[in-house]
N, CA, C, O and CB atoms as a CASP TS submission, in Angstrom:
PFRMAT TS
TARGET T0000
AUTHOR 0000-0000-0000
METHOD Language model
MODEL 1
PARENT N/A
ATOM      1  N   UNK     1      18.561  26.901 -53.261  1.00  0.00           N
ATOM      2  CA  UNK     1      19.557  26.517 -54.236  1.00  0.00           C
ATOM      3  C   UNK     1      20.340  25.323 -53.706  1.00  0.00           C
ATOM      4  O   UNK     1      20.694  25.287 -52.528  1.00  0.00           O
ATOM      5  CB  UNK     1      20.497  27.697 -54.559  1.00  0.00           C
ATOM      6  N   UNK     2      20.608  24.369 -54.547  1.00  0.00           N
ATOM      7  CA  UNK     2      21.366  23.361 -54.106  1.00  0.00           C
ATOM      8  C   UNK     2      22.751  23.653 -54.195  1.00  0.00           C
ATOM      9  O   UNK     2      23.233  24.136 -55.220  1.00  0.00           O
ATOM     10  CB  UNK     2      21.071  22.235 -54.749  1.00  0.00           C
ATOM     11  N   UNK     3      23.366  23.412 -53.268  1.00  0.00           N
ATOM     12  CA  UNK     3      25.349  23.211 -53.582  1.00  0.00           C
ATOM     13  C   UNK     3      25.763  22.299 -54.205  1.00  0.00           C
ATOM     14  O   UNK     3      24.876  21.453 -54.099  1.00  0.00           O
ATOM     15  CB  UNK     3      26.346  22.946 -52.417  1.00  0.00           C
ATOM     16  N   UNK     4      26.484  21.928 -54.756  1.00  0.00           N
ATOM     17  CA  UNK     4      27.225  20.812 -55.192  1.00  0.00           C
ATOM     18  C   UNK     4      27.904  20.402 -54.229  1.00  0.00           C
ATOM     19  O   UNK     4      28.173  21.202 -53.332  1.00  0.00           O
ATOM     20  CB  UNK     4      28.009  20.989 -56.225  1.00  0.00           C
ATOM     21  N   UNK     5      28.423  18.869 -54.146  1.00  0.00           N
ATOM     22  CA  UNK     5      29.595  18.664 -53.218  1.00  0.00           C
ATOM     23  C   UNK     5      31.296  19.050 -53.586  1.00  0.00           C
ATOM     24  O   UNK     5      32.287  18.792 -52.903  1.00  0.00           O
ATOM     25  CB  UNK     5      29.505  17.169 -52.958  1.00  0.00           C
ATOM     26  N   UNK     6      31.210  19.738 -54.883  1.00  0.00           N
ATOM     27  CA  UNK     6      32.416  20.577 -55.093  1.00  0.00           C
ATOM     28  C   UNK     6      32.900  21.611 -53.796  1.00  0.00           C
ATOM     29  O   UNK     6      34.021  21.981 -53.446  1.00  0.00           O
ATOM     30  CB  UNK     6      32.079  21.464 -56.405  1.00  0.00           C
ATOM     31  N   UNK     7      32.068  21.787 -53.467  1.00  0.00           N
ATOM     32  CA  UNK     7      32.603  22.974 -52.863  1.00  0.00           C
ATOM     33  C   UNK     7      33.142  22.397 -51.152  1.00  0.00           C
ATOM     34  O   UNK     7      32.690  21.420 -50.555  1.00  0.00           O
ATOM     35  CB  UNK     7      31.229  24.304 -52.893  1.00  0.00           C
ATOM     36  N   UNK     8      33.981  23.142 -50.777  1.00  0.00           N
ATOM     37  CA  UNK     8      34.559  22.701 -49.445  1.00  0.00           C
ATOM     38  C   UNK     8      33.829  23.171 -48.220  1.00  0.00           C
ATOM     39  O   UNK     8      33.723  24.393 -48.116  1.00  0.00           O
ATOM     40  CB  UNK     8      35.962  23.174 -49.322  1.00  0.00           C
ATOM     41  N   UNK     9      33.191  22.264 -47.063  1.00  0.00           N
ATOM     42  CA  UNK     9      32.516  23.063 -46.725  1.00  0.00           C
ATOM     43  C   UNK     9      33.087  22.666 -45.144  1.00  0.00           C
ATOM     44  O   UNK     9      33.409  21.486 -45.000  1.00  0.00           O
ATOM     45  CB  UNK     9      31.009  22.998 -47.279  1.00  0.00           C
ATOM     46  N   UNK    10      33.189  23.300 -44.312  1.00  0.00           N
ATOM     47  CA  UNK    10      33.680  23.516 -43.369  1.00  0.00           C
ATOM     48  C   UNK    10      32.937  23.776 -41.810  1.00  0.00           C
ATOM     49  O   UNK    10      32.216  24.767 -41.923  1.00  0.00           O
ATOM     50  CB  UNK    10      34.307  24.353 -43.844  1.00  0.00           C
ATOM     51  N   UNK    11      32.884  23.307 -40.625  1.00  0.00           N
ATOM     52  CA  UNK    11      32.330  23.133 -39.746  1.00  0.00           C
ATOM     53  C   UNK    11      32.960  24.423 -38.380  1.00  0.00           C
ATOM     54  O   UNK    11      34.179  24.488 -38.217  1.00  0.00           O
ATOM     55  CB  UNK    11      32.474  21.572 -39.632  1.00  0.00           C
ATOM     56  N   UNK    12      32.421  24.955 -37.880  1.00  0.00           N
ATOM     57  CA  UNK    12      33.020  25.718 -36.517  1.00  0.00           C
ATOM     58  C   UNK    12      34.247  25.079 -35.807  1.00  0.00           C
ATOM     59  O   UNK    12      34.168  23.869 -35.600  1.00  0.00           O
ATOM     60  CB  UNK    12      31.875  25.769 -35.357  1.00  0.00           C
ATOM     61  N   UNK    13      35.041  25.540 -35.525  1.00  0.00           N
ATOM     62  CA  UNK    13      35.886  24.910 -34.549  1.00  0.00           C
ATOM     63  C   UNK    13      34.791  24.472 -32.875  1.00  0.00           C
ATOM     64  O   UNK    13      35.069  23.539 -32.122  1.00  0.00           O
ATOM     65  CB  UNK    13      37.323  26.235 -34.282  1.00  0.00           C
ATOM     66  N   UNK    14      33.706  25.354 -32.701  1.00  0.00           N
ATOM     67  CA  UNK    14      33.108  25.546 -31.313  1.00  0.00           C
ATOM     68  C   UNK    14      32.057  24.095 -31.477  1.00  0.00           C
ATOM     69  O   UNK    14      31.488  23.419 -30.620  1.00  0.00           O
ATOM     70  CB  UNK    14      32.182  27.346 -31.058  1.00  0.00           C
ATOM     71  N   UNK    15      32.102  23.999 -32.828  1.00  0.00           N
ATOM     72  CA  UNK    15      31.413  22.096 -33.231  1.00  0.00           C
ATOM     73  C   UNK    15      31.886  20.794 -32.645  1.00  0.00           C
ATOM     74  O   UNK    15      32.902  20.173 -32.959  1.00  0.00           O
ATOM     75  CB  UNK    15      31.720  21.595 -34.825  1.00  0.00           C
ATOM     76  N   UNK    16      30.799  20.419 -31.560  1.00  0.00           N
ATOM     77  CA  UNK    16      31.577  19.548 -31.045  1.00  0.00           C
ATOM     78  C   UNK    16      31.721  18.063 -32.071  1.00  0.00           C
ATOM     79  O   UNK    16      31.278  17.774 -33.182  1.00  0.00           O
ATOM     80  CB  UNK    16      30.973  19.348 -29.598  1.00  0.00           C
ATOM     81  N   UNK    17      32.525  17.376 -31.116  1.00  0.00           N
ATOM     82  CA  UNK    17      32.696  15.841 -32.061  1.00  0.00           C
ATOM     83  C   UNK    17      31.463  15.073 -32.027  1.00  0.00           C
ATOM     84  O   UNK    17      31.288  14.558 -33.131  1.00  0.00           O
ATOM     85  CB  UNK    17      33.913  14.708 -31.436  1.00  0.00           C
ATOM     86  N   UNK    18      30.537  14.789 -31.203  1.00  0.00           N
ATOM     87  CA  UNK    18      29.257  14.466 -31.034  1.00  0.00           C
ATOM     88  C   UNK    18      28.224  14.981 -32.177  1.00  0.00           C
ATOM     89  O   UNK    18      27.034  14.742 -31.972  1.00  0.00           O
ATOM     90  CB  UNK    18      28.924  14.958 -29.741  1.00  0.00           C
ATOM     91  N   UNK    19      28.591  15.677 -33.379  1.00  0.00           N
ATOM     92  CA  UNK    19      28.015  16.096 -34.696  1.00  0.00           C
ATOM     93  C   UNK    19      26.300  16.286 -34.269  1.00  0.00           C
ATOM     94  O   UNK    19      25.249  15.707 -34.543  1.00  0.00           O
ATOM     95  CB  UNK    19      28.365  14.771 -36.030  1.00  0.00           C
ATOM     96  N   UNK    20      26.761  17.539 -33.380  1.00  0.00           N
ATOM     97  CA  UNK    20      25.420  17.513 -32.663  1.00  0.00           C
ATOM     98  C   UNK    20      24.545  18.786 -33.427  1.00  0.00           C
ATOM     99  O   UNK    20      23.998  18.436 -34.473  1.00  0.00           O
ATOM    100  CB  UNK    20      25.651  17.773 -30.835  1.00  0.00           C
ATOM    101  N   UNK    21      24.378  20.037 -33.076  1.00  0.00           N
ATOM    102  CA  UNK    21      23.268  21.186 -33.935  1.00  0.00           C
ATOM    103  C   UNK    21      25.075  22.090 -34.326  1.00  0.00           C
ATOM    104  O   UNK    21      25.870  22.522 -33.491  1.00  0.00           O
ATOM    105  CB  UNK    21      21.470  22.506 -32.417  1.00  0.00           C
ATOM    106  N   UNK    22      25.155  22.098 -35.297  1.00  0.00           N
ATOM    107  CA  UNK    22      26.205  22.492 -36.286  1.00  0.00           C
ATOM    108  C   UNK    22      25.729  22.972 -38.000  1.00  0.00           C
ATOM    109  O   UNK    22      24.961  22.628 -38.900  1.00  0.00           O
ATOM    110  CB  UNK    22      27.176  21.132 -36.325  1.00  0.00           C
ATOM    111  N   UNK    23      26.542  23.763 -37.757  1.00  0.00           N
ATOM    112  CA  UNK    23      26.193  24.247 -39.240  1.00  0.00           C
ATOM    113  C   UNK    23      27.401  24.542 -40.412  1.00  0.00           C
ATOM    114  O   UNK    23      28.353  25.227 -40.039  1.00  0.00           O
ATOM    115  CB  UNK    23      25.417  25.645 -39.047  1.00  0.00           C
ATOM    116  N   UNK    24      27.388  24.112 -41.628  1.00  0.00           N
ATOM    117  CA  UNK    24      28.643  23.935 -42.032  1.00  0.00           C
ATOM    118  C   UNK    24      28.509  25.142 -43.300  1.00  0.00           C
ATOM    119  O   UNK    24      27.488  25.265 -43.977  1.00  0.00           O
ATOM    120  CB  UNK    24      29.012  22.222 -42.445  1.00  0.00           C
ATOM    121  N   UNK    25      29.664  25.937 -43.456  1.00  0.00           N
ATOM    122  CA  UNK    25      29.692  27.167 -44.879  1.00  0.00           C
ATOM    123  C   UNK    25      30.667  26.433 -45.542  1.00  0.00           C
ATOM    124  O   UNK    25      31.462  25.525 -45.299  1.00  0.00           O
ATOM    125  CB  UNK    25      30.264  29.060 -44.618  1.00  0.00           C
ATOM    126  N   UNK    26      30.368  27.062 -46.354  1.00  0.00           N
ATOM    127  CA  UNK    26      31.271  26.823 -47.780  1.00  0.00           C
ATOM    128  C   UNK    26      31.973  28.530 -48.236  1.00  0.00           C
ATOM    129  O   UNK    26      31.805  29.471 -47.460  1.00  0.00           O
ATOM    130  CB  UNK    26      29.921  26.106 -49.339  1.00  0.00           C
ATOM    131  N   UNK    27      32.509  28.655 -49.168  1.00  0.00           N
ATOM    132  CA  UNK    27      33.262  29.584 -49.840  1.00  0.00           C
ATOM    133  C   UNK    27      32.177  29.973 -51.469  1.00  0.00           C
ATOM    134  O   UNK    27      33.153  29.754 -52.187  1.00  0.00           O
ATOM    135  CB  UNK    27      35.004  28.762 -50.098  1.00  0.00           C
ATOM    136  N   UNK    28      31.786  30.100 -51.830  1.00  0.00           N
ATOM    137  CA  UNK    28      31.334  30.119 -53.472  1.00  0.00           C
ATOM    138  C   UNK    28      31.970  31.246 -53.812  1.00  0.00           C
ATOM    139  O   UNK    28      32.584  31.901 -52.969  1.00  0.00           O
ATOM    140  CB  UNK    28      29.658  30.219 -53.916  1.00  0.00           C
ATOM    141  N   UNK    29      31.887  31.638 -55.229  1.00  0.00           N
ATOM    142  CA  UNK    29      32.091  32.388 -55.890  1.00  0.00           C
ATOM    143  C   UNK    29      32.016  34.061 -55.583  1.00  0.00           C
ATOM    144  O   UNK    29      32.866  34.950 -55.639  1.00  0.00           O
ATOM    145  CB  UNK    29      31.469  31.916 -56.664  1.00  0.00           C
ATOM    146  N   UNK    30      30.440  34.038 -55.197  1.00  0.00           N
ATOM    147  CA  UNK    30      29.941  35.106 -55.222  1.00  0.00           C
ATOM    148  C   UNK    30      29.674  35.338 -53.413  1.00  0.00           C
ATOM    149  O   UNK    30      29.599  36.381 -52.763  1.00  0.00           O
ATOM    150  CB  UNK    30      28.672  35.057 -56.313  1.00  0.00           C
ATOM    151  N   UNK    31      29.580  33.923 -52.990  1.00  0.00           N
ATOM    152  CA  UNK    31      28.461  34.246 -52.035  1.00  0.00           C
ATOM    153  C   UNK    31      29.061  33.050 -50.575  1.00  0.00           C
ATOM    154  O   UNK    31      30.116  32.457 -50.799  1.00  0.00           O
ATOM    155  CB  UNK    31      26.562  33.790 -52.949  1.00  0.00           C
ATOM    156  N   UNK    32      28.559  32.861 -49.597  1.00  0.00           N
ATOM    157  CA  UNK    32      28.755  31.701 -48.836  1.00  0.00           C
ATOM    158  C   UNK    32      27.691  30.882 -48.656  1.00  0.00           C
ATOM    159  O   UNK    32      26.620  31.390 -48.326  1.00  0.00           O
ATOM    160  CB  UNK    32      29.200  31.978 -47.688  1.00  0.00           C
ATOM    161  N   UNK    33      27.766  29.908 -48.784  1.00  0.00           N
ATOM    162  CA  UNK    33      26.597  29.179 -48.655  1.00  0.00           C
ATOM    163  C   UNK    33      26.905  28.441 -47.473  1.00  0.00           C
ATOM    164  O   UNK    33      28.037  28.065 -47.170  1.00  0.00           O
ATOM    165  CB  UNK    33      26.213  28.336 -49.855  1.00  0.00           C
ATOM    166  N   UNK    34      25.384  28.155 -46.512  1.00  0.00           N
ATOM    167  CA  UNK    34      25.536  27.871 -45.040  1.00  0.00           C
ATOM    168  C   UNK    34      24.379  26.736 -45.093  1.00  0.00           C
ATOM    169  O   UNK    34      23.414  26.971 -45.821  1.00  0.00           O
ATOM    170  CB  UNK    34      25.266  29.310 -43.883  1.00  0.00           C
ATOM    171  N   UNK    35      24.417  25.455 -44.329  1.00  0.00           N
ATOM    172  CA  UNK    35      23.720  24.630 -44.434  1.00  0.00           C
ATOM    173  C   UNK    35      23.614  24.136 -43.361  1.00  0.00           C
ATOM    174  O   UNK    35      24.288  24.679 -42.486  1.00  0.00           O
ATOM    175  CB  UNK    35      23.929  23.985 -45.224  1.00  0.00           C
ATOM    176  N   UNK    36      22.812  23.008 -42.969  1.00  0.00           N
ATOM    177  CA  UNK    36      22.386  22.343 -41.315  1.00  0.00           C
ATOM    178  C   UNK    36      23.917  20.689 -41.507  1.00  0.00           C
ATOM    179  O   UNK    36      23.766  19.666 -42.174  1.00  0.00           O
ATOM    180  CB  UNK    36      19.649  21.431 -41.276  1.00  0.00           C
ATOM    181  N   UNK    37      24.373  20.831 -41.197  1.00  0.00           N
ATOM    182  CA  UNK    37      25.491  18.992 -41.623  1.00  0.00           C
ATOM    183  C   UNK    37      24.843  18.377 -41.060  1.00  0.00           C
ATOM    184  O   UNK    37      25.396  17.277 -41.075  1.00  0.00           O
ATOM    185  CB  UNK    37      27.232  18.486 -41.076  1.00  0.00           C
ATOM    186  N   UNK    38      23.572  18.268 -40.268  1.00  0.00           N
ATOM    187  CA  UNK    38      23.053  16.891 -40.101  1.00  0.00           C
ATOM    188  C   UNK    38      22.194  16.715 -41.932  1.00  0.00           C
ATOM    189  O   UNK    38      21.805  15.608 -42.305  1.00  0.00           O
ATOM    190  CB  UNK    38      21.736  16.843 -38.381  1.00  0.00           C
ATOM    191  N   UNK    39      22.099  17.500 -42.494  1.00  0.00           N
ATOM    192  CA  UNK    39      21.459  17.243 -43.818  1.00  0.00           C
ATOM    193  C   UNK    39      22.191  17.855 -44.815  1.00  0.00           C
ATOM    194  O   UNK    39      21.820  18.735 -45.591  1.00  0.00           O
ATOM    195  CB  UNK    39      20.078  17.705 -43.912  1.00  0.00           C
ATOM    196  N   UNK    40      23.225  17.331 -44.731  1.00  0.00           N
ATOM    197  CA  UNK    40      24.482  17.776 -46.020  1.00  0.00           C
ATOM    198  C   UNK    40      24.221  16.719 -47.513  1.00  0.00           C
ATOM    199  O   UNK    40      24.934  16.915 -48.497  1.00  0.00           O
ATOM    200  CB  UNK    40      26.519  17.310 -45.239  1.00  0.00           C
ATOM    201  N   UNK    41      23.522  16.010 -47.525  1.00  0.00           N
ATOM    202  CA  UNK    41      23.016  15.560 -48.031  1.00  0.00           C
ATOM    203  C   UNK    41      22.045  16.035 -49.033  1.00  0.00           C
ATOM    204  O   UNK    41      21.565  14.959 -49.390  1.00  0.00           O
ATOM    205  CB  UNK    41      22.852  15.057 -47.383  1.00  0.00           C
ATOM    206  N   UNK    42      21.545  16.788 -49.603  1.00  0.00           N
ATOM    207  CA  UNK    42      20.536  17.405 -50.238  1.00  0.00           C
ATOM    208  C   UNK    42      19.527  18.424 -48.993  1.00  0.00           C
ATOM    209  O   UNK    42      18.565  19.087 -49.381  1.00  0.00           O
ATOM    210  CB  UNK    42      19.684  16.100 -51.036  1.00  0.00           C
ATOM    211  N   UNK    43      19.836  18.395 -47.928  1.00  0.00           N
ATOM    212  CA  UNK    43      18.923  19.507 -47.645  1.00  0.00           C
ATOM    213  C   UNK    43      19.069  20.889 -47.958  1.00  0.00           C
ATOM    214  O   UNK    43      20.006  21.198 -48.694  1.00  0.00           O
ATOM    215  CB  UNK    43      18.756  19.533 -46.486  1.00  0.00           C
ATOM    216  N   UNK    44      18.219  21.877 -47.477  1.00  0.00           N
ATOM    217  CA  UNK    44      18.410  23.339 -47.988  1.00  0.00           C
ATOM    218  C   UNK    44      19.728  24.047 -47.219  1.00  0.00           C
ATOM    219  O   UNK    44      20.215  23.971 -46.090  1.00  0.00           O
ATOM    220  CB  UNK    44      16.940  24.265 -47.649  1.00  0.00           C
ATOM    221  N   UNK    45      20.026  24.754 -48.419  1.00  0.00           N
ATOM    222  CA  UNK    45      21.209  25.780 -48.544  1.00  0.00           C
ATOM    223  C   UNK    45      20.873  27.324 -48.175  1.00  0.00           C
ATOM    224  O   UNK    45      20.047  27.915 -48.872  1.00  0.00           O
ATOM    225  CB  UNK    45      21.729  25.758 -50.079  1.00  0.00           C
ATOM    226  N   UNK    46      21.288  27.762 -47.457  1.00  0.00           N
ATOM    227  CA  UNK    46      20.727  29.453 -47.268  1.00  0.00           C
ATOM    228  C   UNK    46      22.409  30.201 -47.686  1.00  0.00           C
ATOM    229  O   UNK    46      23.428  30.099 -47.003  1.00  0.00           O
ATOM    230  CB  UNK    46      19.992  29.961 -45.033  1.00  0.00           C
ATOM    231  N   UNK    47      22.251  30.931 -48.995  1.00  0.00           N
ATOM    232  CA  UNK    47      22.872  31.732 -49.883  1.00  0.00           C
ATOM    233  C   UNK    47      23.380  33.146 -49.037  1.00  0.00           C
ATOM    234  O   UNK    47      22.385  33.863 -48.933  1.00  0.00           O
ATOM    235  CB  UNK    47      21.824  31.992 -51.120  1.00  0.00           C
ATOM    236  N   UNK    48      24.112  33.546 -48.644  1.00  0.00           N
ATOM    237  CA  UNK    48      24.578  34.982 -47.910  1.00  0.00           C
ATOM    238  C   UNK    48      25.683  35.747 -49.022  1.00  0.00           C
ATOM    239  O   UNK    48      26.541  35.224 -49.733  1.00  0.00           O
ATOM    240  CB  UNK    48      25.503  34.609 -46.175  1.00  0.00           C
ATOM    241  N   UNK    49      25.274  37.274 -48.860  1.00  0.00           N
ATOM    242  CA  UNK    49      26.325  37.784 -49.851  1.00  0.00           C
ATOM    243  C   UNK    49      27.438  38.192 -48.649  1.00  0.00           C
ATOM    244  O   UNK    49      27.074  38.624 -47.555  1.00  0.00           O
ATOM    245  CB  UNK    49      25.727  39.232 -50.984  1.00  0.00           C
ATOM    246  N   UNK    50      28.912  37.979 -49.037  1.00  0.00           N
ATOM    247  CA  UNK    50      29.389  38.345 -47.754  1.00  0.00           C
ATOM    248  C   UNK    50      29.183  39.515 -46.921  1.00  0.00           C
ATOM    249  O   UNK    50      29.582  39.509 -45.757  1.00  0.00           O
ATOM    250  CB  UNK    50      30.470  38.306 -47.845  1.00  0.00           C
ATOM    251  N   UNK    51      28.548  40.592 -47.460  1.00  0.00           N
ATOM    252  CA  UNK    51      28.075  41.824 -46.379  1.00  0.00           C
ATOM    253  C   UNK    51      27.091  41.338 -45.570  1.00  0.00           C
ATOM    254  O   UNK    51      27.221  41.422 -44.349  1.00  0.00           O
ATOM    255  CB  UNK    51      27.451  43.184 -47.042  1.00  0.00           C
ATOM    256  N   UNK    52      25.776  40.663 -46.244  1.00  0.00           N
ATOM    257  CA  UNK    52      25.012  40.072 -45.121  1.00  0.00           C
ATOM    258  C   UNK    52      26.056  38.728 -44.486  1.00  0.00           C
ATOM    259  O   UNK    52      25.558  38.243 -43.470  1.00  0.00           O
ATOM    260  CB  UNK    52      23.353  39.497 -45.783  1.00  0.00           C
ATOM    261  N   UNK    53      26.872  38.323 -44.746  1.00  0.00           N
ATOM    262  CA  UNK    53      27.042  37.302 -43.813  1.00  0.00           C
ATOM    263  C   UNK    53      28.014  37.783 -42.569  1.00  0.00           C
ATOM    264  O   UNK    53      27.941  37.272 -41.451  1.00  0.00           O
ATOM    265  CB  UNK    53      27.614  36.058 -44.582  1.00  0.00           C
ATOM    266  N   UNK    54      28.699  38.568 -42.831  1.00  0.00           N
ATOM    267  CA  UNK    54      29.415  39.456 -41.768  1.00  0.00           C
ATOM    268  C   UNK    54      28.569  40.022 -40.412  1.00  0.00           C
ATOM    269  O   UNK    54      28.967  40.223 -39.265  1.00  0.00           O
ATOM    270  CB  UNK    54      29.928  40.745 -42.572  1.00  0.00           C
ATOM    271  N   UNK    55      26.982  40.225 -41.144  1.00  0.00           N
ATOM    272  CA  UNK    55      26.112  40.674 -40.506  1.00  0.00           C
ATOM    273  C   UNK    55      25.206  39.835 -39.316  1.00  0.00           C
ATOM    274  O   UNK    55      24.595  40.116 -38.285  1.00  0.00           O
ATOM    275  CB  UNK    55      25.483  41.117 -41.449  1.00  0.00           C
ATOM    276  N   UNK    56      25.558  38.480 -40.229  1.00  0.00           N
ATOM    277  CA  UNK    56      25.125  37.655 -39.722  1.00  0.00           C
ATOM    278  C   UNK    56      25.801  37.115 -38.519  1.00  0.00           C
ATOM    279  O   UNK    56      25.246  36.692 -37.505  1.00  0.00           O
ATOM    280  CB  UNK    56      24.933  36.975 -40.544  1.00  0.00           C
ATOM    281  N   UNK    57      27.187  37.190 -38.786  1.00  0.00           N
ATOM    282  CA  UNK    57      28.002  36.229 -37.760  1.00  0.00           C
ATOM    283  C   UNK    57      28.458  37.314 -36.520  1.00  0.00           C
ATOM    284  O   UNK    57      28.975  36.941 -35.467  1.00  0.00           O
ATOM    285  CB  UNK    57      29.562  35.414 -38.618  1.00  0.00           C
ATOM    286  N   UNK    58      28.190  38.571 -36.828  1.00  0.00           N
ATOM    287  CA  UNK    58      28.018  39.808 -35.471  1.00  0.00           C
ATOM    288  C   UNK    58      26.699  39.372 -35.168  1.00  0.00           C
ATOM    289  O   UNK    58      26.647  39.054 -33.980  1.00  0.00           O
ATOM    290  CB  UNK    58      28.071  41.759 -35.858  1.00  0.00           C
ATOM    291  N   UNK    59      25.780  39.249 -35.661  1.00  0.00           N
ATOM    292  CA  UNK    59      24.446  38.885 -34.983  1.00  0.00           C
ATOM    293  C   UNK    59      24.498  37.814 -33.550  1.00  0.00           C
ATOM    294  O   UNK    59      24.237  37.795 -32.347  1.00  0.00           O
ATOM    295  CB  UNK    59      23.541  38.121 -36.216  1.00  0.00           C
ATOM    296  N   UNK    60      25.166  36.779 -34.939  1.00  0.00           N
ATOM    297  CA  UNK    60      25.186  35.463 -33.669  1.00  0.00           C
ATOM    298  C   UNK    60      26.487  35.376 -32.381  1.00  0.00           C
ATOM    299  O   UNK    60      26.546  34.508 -31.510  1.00  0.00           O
ATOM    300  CB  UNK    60      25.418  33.814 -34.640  1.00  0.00           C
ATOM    301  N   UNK    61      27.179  36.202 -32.516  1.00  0.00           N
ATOM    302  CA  UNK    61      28.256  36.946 -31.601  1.00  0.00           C
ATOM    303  C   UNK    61      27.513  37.572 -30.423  1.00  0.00           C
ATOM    304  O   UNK    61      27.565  37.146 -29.270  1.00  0.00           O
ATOM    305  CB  UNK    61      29.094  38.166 -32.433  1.00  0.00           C
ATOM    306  N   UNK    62      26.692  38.818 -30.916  1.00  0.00           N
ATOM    307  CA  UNK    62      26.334  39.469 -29.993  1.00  0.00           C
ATOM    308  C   UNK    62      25.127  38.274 -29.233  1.00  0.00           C
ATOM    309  O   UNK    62      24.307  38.643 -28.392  1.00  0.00           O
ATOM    310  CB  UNK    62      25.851  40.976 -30.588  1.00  0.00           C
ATOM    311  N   UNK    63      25.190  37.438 -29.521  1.00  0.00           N
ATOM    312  CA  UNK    63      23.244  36.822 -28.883  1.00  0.00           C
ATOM    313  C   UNK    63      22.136  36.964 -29.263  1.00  0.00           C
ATOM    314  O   UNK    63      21.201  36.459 -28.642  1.00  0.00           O
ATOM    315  CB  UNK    63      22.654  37.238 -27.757  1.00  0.00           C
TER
END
């Protein structure tokens, strides 16, 4: 699914300034949408409902 650039999308604080392997979410409606910011540009969007994304971000917590 594509995002629009409506939506606000936001980078890690742990992102360095060197806009190096970063990944930027957004807020939607229903859902968060998570993308690569070196291709904020039209690349692909991966859609999370916030239960899986909670799931997700303990995932990448634990290692």
């Amino acid at each position: 699914m594509r995002m629009t650039n409506a939506h606000t999308w936001v980078k890690s604080s742990y992102s360095g300034a060197d806009g190096g392997n970063c990944v930027e979410v957004a807020v939607g409606e229903r859902s968060l949408p998570v993308r690569d910011s070196k291709r904020a540009d039209g690349g692909p969007v991966i859609e999370f409902g916030r239960p899986a994304f909670a799931r997700f971000l303990a995932s990448v917590r634990e290692g």
